[in-house]
C-alpha positions in Angstrom: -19.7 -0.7 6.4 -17.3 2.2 5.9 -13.8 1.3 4.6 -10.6 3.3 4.9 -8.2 2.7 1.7 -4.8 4.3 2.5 -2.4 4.7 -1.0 1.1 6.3 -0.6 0.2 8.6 -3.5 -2.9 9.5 -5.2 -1.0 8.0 -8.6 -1.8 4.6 -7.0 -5.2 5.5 -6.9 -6.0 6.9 -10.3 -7.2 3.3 -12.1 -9.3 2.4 -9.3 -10.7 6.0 -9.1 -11.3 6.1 -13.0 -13.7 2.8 -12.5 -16.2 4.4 -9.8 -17.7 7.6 -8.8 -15.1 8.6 -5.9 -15.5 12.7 -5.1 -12.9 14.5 -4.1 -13.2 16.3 -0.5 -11.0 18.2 1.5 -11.2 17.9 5.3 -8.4 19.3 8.0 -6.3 20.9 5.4 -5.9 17.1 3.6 -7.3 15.9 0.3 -9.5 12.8 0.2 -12.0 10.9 -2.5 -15.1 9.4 -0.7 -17.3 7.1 -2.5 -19.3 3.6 -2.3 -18.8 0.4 -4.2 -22.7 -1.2 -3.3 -23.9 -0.4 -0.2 -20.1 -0.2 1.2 -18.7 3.5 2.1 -15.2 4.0 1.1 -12.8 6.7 2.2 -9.4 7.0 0.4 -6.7 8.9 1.5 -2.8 9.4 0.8 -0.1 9.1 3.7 2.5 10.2 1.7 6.0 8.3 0.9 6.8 6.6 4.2 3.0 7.6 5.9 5.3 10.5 8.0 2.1 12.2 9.8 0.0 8.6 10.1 -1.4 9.9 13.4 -3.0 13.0 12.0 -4.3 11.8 9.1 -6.0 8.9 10.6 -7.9 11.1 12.4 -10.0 12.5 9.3 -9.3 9.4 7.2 -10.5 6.7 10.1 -13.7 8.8 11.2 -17.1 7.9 11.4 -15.2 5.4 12.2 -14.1 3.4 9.5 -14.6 -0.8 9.8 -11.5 -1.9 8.2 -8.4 0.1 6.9 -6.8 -1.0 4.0 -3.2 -0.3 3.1 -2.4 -0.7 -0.6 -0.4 0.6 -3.3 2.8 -0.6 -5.3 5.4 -2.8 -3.7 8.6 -4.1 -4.4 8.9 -8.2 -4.8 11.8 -9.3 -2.2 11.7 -13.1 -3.9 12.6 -14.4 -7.0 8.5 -16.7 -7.1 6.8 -12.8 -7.4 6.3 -11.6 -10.6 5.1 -8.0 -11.9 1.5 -7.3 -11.2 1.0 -10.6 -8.8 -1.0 -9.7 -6.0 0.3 -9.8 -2.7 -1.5 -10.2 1.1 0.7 -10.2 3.9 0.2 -12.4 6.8 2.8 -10.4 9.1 3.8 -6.9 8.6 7.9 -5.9 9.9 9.3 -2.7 9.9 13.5 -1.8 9.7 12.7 1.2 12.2 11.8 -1.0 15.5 11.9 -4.8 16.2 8.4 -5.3 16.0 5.7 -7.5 14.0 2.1 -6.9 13.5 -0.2 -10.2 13.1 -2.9 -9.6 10.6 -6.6 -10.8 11.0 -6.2 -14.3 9.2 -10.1 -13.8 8.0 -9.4 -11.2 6.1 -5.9 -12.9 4.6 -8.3 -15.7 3.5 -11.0 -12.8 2.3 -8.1 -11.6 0.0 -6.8 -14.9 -1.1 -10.4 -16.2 -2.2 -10.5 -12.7 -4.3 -7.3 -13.7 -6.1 -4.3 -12.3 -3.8 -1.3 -14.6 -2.8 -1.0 -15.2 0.7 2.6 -14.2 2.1 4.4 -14.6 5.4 5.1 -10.6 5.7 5.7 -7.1 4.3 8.6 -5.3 5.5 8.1 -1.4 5.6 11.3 0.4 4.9 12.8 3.6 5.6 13.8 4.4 2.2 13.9 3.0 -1.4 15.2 0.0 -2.1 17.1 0.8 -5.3 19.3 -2.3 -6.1 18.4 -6.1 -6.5 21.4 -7.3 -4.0 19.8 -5.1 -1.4 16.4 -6.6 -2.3 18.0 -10.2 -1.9 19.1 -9.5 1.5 15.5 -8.3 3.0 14.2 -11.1 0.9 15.6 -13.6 3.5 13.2 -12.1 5.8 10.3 -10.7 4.5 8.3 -11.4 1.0 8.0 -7.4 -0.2 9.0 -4.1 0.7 7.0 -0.9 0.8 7.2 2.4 2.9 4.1 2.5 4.3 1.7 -0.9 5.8 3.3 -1.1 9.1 2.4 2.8 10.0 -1.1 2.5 8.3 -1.9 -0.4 10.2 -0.2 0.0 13.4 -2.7 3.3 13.4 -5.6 1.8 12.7 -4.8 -1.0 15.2 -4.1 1.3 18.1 -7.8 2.8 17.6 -9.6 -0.8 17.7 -9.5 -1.3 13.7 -8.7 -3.9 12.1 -6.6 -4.0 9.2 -4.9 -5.4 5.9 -1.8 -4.5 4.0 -2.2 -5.3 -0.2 0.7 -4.5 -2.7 0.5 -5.1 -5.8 4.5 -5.9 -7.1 6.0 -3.2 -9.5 9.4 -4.0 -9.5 10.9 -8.0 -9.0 13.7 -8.8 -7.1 16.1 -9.1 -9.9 16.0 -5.9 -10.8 16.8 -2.5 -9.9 14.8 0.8 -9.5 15.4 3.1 -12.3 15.7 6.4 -10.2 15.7 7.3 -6.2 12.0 8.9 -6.2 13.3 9.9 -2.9 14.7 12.8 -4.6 11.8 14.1 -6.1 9.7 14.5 -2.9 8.0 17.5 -2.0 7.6 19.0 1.3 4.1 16.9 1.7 6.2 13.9 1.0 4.3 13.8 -2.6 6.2 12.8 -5.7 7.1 16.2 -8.2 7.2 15.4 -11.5 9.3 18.3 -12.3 11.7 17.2 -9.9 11.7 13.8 -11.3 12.2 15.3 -14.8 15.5 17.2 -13.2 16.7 14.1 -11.8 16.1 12.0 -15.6 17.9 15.2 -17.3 21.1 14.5 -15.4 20.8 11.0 -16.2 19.6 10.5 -19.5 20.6 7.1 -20.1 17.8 6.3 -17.7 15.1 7.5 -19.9 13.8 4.1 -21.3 14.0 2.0 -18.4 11.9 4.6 -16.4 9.7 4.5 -19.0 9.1 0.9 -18.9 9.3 1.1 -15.3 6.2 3.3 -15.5 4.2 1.3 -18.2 4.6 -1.6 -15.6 3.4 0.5 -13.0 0.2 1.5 -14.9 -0.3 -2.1 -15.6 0.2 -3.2 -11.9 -2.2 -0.4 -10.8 -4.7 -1.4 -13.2 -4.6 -4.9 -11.6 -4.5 -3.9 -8.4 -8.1 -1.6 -9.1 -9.6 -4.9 -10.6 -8.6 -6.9 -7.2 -9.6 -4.0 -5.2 -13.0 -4.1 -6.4 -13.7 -8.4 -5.8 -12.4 -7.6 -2.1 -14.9 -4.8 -0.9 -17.5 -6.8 -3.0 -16.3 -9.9 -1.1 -16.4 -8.0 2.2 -20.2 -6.9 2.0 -21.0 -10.5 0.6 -19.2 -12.3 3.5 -21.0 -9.6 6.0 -17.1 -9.5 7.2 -17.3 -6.7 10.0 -13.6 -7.4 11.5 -14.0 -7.1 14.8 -11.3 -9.4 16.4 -10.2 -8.8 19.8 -6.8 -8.1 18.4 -6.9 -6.1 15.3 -3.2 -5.6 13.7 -1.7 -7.7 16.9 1.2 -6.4 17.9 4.3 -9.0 19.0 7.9 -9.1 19.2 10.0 -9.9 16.8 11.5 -13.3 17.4 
């Protein structure tokens, strides 16, 4: 079986990259790591904050084609229950941008659950960063965690008969804000600079050591996030879980 794994940015992939022998290939101008956990063939690629050219990279990153597509990476916790580094699978994935829901594969839900994930009612993919905790309580009433990028990974992969599953680890709870708008740091590519981020810190310095906390949390929520990784594609091959529902990502309106 080949598996897609889709991060925002290749930061989220480091920890699960250090564990395996992943090599890094370029293909249509784009930079992806193949490699295989067992007998399973992995492809990872990186969408990008907010996934902004889905459609284009999906058709390197699904080729071959690819079984299942997994979107994972960092999220934000929308309730007060999710703590830092709990992982997260989403049941229903919402986006801001239309009035639509995807319905994931419940197999795979259970797949993820029996590896150590908490099952959630949905994800809801924003538009931009959700910097404060009283804007956090307000999506919470609606969705479990935020991120910038399931809905377009899956709604992709969907749309070309693959079947797919959105995992976040949390990085940041619900009672507490972001320390900086990473939004300003973005490069053309829709990749984080780090010397724009360094501007941004220098005209605040006070942020300095919650960003740094922020990002030993991060590195510890990744970590975790690598470890779950691995159980699920083990899980996968041990289960002989091909998805191949007749409704891969379903897509319904939003009641």
């Amino acid at each position: 079986m080949k598996i897609a794994v889709v991060f925002a940015l290749p930061a989220e992939f480091s920890p699960w990259r250090a564990r395996h022998a992943f090599r890094r290939t370029n293909a249509s101008g784009r930079q992806f790591y193949d490699g295989r956990i067992g007998p399973t063939s992995l492809r990872v690629a990186f969408s990008g904050v907010g996934a902004p050219e889905m459609r284009a990279l999906a058709d390197t990153a699904f080729d071959a084609p690819a079984g299942l597509v997994i979107s994972a990476g960092i999220g934000g916790g929308l309730k007060p229950q999710y703590r830092r580094s709990d992982i997260l699978v989403a049941s229903r994935l919402r986006t801001t941008a239309v009035d639509r829901t995807l319905v994931l594969d419940d197999r795979l839900v259970s797949l993820a659950s029996r590896c150590g994930a908490t099952i959630v009612d949905s994800f809801v993919t924003v538009d931009r960063m959700i910097l404060r905790a009283q804007e956090k309580e307000l999506l919470g009433r609606d969705a479990d965690a935020a991120d910038m990028e399931s809905f377009a990974v899956i709604s992709e992969a969907g749309t070309r008969g693959i079947a797919g599953v959105a995992i976040r680890v949390v990085g940041d709870t619900a009672d507490e804000d972001l320390p900086l708008d990473f939004t300003r740091a973005l490069r053309s590519d829709h990749m984080i600079s780090v010397s724009r981020v360094l501007a941004e810190v220098a005209l605040q310095p006070g942020r300095w050591p919650l960003l740094l906390r922020s990002g030993v949390s991060y590195r510890r929520a990744l970590r975790e996030l690598a470890l779950f990784l691995d159980r699920f594609i083990r899980a996968l091959e041990q289960a002989g879980a091909r998805p191949s529902n007749d409704n891969p990502g379903t897509d319904r309106d939003t009641d």
